[in-house]
C-alpha positions in Angstrom: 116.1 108.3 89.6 117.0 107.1 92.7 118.2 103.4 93.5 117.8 101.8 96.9 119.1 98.1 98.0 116.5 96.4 100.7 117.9 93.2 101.8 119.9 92.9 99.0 117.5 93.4 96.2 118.1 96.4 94.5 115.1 99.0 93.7 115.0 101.8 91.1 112.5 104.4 91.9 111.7 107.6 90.0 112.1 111.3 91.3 108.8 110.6 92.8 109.6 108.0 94.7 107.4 105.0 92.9 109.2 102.0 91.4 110.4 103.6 88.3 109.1 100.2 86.0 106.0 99.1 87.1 107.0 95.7 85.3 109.6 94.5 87.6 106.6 94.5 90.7 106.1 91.3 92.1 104.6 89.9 95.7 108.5 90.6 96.8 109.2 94.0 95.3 106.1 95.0 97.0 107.1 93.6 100.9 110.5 95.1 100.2 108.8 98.5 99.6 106.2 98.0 103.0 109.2 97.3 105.0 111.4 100.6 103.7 108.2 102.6 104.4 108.3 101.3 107.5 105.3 98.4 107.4 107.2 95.2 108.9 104.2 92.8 108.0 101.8 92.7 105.0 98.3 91.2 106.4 95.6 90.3 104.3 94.3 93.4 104.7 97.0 95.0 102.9 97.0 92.9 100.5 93.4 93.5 99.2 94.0 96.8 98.9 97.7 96.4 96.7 95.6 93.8 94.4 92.2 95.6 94.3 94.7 98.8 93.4 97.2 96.7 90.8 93.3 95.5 88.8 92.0 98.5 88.9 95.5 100.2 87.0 95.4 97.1 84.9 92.0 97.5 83.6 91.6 101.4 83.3 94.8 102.5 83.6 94.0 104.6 86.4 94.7 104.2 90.2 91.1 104.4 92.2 89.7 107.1 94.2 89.9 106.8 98.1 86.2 106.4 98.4 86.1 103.6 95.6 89.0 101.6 97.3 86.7 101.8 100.8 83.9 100.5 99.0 85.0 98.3 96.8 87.1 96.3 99.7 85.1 96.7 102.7 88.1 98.8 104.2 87.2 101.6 106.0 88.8 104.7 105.6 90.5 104.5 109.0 92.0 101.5 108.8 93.2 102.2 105.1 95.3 105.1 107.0 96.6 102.4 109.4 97.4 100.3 107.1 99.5 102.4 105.2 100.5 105.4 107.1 101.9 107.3 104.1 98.3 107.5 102.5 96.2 105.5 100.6 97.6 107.4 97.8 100.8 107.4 98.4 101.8 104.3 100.7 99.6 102.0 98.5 100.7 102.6 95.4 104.2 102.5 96.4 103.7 98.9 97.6 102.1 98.3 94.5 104.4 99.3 92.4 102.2 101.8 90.6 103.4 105.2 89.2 102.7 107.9 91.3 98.5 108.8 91.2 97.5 112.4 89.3 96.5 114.7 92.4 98.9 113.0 94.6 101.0 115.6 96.5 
């Protein structure tokens, strides 16, 4: 486990590096996570993705494939790799406060 203060608020993540309990996400977890991975502003865009992502766990347990998120939000592939430059995978899940997906590397 690894614990990280961001502006004060300390964060415990697991070996992985994903918030080590998914319960203690909120809206403020998840801009204190953007800005340690290096995404100063969450846009609306962002956001879609973090909420369509957090339903998706909520409801099947499951994080979404690449090609469902794209679909399912209107957010092209591309931009889904601007937005968060560590992945979809990766980068999206850590903002949402999601354990890490099976198949991420």
């Amino acid at each position: 486990m690894a614990i990280i203060e961001i502006d004060g608020i300390i964060l415990e993540f697991d070996k992985d590096g994903f918030l080590a309990d998914p319960a203690k996400w909120d809206p403020t977890v998840a801009r204190l996570i953007a800005k340690h991975d290096g995404i100063e502003d969450m846009t609306d865009r962002h956001w879609i993705i973090v909420n369509y992502i957090r339903k998706e766990w909520a409801e099947k347990g499951m994080v979404p494939m690449v090609r469902s998120m794209c679909k399912e939000t209107g957010v092209r592939l591309r931009e889904l790799y601007e937005l968060f430059p560590q992945g979809p995978a990766r980068g999206a899940c850590r903002i949402a406060g999601l354990p890490k997906p099976e198949g991420c590397v």
